[in-house]
C-alpha positions in Angstrom: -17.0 2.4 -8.7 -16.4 3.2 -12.4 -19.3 3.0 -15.0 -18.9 -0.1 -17.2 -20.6 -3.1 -18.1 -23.4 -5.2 -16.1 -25.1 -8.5 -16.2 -28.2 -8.7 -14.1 -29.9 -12.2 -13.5 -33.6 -12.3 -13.0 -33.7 -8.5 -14.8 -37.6 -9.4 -15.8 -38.7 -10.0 -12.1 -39.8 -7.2 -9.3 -36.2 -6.5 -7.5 -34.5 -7.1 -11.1 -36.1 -4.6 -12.8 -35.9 -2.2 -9.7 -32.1 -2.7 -9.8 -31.7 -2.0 -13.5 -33.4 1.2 -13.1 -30.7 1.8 -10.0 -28.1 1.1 -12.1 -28.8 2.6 -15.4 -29.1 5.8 -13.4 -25.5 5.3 -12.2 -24.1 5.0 -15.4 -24.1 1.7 -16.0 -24.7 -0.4 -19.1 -27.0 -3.0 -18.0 -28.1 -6.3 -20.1 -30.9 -8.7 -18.4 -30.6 -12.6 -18.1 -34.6 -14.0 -17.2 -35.6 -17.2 -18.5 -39.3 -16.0 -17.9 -40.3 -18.7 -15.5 -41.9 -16.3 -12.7 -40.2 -12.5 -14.3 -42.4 -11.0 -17.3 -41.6 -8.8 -20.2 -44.0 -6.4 -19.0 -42.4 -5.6 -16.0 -39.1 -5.1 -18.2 -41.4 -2.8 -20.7 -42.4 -0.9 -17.6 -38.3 -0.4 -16.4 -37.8 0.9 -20.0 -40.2 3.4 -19.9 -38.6 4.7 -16.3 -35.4 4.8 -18.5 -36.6 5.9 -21.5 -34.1 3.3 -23.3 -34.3 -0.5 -24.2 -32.8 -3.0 -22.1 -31.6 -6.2 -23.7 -32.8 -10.1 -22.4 -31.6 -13.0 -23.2 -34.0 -15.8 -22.5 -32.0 -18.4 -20.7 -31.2 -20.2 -17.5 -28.2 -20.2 -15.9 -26.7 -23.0 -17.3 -23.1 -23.3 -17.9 -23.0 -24.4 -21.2 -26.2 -22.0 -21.9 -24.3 -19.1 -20.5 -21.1 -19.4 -22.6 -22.2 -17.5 -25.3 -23.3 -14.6 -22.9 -19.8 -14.7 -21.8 -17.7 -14.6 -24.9 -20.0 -11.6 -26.1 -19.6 -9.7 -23.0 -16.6 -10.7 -21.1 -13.8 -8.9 -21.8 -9.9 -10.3 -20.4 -6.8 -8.4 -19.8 -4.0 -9.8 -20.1 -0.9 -8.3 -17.0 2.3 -9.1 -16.1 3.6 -11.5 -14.0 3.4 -10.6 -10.8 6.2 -9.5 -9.1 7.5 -7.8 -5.6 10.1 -5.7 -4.3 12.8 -7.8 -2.1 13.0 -6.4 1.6 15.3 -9.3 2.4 15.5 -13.2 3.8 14.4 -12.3 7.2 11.8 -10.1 6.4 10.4 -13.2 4.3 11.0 -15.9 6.8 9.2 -13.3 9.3 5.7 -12.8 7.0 5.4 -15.5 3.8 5.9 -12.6 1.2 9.1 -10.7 -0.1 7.5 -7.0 0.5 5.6 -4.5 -1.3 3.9 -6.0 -4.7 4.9 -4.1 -8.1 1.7 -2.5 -9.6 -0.3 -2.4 -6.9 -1.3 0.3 -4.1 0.5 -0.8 -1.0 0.4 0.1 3.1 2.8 -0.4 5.7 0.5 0.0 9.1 2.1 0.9 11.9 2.9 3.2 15.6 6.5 4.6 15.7 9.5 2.8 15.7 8.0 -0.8 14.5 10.0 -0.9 11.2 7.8 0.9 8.7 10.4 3.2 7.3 12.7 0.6 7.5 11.1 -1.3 5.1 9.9 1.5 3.0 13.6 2.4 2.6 14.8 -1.3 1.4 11.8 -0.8 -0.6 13.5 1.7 -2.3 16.6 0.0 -2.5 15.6 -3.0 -4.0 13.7 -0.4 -6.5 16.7 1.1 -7.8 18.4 -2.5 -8.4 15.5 -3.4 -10.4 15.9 -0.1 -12.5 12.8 1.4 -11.0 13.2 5.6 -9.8 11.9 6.0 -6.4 9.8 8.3 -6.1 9.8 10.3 -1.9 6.7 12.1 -1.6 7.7 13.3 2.4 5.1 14.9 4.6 6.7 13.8 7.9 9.8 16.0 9.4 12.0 12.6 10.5 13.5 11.3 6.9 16.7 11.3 6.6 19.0 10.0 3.7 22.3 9.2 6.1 19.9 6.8 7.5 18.8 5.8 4.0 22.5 5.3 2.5 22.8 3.2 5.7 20.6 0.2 4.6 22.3 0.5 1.2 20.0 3.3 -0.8 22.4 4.8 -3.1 23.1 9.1 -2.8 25.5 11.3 -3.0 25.4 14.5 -0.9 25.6 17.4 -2.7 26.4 20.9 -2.0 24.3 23.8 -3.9 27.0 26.3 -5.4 24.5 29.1 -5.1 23.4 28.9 -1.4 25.8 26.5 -0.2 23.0 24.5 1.5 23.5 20.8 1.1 21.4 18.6 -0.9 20.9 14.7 -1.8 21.3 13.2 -5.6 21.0 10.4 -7.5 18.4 8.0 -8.9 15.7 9.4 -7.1 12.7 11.9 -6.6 12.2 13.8 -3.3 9.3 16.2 -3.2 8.4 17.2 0.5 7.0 20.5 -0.8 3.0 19.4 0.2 0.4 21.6 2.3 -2.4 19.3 1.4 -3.4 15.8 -0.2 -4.9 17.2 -3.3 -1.1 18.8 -3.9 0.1 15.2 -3.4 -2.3 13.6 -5.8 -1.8 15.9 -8.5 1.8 15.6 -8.2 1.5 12.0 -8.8 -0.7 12.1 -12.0 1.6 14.5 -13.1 4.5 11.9 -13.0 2.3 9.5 -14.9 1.4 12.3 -17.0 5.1 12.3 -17.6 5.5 8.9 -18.7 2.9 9.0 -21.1 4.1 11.6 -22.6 7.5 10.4 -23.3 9.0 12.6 -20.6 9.7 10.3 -18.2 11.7 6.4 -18.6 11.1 5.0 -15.9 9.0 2.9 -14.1 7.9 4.4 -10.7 7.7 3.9 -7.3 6.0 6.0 -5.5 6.8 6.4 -1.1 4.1 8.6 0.8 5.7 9.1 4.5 2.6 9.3 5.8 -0.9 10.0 4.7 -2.2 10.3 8.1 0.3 13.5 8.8 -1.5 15.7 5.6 -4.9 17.3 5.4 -7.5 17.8 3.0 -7.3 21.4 0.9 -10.8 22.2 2.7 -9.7 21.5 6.1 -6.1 23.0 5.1 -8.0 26.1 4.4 -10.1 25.9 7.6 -12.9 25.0 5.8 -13.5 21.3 6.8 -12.6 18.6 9.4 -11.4 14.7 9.2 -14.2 14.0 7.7 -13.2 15.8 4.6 -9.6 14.2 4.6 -11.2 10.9 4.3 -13.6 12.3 1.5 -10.6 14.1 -0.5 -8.6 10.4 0.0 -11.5 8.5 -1.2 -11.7 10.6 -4.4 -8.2 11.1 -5.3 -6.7 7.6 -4.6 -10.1 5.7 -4.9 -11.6 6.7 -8.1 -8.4 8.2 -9.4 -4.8 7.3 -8.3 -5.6 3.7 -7.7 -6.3 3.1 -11.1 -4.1 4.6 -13.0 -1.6 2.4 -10.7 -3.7 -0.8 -11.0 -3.5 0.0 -15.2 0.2 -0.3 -15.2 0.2 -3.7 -14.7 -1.4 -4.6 -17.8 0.4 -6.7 -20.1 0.8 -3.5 -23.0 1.8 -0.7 -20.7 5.4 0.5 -21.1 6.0 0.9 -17.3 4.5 -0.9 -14.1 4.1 1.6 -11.0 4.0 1.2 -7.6 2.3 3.0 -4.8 3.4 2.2 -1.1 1.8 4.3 1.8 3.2 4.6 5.1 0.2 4.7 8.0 -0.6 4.3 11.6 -3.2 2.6 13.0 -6.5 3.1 15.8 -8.8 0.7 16.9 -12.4 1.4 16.6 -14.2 -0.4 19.4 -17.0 -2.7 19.4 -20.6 -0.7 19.8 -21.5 -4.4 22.3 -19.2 -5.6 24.8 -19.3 -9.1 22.9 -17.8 -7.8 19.5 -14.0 -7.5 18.9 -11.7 -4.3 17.9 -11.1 -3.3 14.8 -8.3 -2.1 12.8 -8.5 0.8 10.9 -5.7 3.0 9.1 -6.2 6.6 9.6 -7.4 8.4 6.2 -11.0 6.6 6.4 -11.9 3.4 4.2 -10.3 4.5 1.0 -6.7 3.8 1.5 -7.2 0.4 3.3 -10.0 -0.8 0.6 -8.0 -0.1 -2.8 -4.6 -1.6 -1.0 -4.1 -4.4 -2.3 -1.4 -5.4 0.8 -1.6 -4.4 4.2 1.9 -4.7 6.8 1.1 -4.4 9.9 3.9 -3.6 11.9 3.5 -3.7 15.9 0.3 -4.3 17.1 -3.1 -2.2 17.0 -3.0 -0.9 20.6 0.7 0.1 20.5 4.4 -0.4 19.6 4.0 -4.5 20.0 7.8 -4.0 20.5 11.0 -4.5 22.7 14.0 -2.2 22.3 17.4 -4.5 22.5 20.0 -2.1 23.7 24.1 -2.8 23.3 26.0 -2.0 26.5 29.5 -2.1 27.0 31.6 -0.4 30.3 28.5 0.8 32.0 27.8 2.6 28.7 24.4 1.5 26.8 23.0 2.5 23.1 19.7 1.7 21.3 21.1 -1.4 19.5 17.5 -2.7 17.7 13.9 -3.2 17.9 12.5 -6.2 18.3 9.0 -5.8 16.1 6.1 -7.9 15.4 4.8 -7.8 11.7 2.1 -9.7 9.9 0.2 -9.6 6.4 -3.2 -8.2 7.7 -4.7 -8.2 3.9 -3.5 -9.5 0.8 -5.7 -9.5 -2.2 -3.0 -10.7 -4.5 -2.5 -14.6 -3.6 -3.8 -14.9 -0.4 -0.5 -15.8 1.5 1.1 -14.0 4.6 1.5 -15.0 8.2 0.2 -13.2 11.1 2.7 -14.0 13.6 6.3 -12.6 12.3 8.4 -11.1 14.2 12.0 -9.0 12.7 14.9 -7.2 14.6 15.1 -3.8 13.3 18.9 -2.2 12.3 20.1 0.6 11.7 20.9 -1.5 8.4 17.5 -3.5 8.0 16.1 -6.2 9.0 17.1 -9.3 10.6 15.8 -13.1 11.9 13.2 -11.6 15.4 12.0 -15.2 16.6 14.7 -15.9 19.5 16.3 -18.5 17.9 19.0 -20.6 17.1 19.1 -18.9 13.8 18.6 -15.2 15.1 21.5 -15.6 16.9 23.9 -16.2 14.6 22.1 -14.0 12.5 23.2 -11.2 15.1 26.6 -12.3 14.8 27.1 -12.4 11.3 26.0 -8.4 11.0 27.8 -7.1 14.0 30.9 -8.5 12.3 29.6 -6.9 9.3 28.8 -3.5 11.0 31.6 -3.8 13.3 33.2 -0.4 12.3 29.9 1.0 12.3 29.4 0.0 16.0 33.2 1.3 17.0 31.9 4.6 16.0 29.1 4.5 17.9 29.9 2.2 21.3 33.6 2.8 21.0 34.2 -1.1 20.6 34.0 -3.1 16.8 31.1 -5.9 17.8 32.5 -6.6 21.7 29.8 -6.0 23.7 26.8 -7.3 25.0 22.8 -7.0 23.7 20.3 -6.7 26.7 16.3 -6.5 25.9 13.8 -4.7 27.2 10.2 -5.4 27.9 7.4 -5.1 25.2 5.9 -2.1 25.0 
């Protein structure tokens, strides 16, 4: 939590006055509310001579129209944006309530392998660069690829380096997957900000970690620490620090309005009775999963929550899709998001998951889209049949 400012009610009463002294030596600028009918001044004279500093009261109930004054003296209201998100597609907002990823905010996609969470951070990315925003790839997992990206409609150019002939990717984009440890990662992302408030740097951003589960802490990089201090480094960097600077760009006089959307995987922390229920928590610790403001989960806790449709053709079969489940499991924006979505997951993106009248034809409609695509791949342009397997 960051220092500010703090009303406390009853300050002239026993736990009041033991609170103020907690919080003053936190930082915190503390005023006291106490109409006096069972707190005393003394025990407020007493707190100030712990502190060694006066503490304001304001003699009053809390009444509404006694408290307005209190308010408009030490309420302060920022104005943001109107809120926006990035577009993942119809079928991905048919499947969960919301359109993907909100602008401004610190993001997760939750998930095992193979649910859809690169997918969608890919179309994130997408929809990004249509809206004039420069994705930003901060890679620490070995499995991106940008022929898979142009796929889905990212826009790159492959590029050949004339000096050591290696190839390369361009366009409107950043890709850093030079990272040993999280503080490198963090750093590099203030940096970036840095950039835009100096002028260096037009655009807003969106930053894509694939994943922070896969990095370590500098400590335990250096063999100096365990999990424990990967969860402490995350809860510094992004909690008090990254998360912030993020959350700041969406107010209503900042040039730019970033975006922060971290890929995860899950594990389920058991119940300490056999009565209680499973929870789900993202690996990192609390820090990433408290300052998200949205949480996709992709799959299910335990594992993949998913069926792989495979298209066969003359005896020959090829990976075709994945049927996935997804839900909203947090949203601290406007509260909406369904928990029972389900999306078939393309090479291309996303499409209609809930065996329907509607998922069919939506099936239709891209294999005669994809149809040269699919030639390449089962030797046939959309003529062949889809056969699923079960859930995993």
């Amino acid at each position: 939590m960051i220092p500010g400012k703090i009303l406390v009610t009853g300050g002239c009463g026993y736990i009041g006055g033991h609170t103020i002294v907690d919080l003053v030596n936190n930082g915190f600028d503390v005023i006291s509310v106490d109409d006096l009918s069972r707190g005393s001044l003394r025990m407020l004279a007493g707190v100030e001579t712990i502190l060694g500093k006066e503490i304001k009261n304001y003699k009053m109930a809390i009444k509404k129209n006694e408290f307005s004054d209190i308010k408009k003296k030490f309420s302060t209201s920022a104005k943001y944006k109107p809120q926006r998100f990035f577009d993942l597609g119809e079928d991905f907002l048919d499947a969960v309530g919301l359109p993907g990823p909100a602008i401004g905010h610190l993001n997760m996609f939750l998930g095992h392998s193979d649910t859809g969470k690169t997918t969608a951070a890919i179309k994130t990315a997408v929809d990004a660069q249509k809206k004039g925003i420069l994705p930003v790839f901060i890679i620490t997992e070995q499995k991106w690829s940008f022929e898979h990206a142009r796929l889905m409609g990212f826009e790159c150019e492959e590029t050949v380096d004339q000096d050591t002939g290696e190839l390369d990717w361009d366009g409107f984009f950043i890709f850093n997957n030079n990272f040993s440890y999280i503080e490198q990662i963090t750093d590099y992302i203030n940096s970036l900000i840095d950039a835009q408030e100096k002028g260096e740097l037009e655009y807003s951003l969106c930053f894509i970690w694939d994943s922070v589960g896969s990095v370590p802490s500098k400590m335990t990089y250096e063999g100096k620490g365990g999990k424990q201090h990967n969860a402490a480094a995350l809860s510094d960097k992004i909690g008090m620090g990254i998360n912030q600077r993020i959350s700041g760009s969406r107010k209503s006089d900042s040039k730019f309005e970033n975006t922060l959307v971290i890929i995860n995987q899950p594990w389920v922390e058991l119940p300490d009775n056999p009565f209680g229920q499973p929870k789900i928590m993202a690996k990192g610790g609390n820090a990433v999963w408290l300052n998200s403001s949205l949480v996709f989960l992709f799959g299910n806790q335990k594992g993949a929550g998913t069926t792989k449709i495979t298209a066969t053709k003359d005896k020959r079969s090829v990976k075709f899709a994945v049927r996935s489940k997804v839900s909203v499991l947090k949203n601290h924006i406007n509260g909406l998001g369904f928990d029972d979505g389900k999306i078939i997951v393309t090479p291309h993106g996303f499409l209609a998951g809930k065996e329907s009248t509607e998922e069919k034809a939506s099936i239709e409609k891209y294999k005669k889209e994809y149809a040269e695509y699919w030639k390449d791949i089962i030797g046939t342009d959309g003529d062949f049949d889809l056969k699923e397997e079960k859930e995993d």
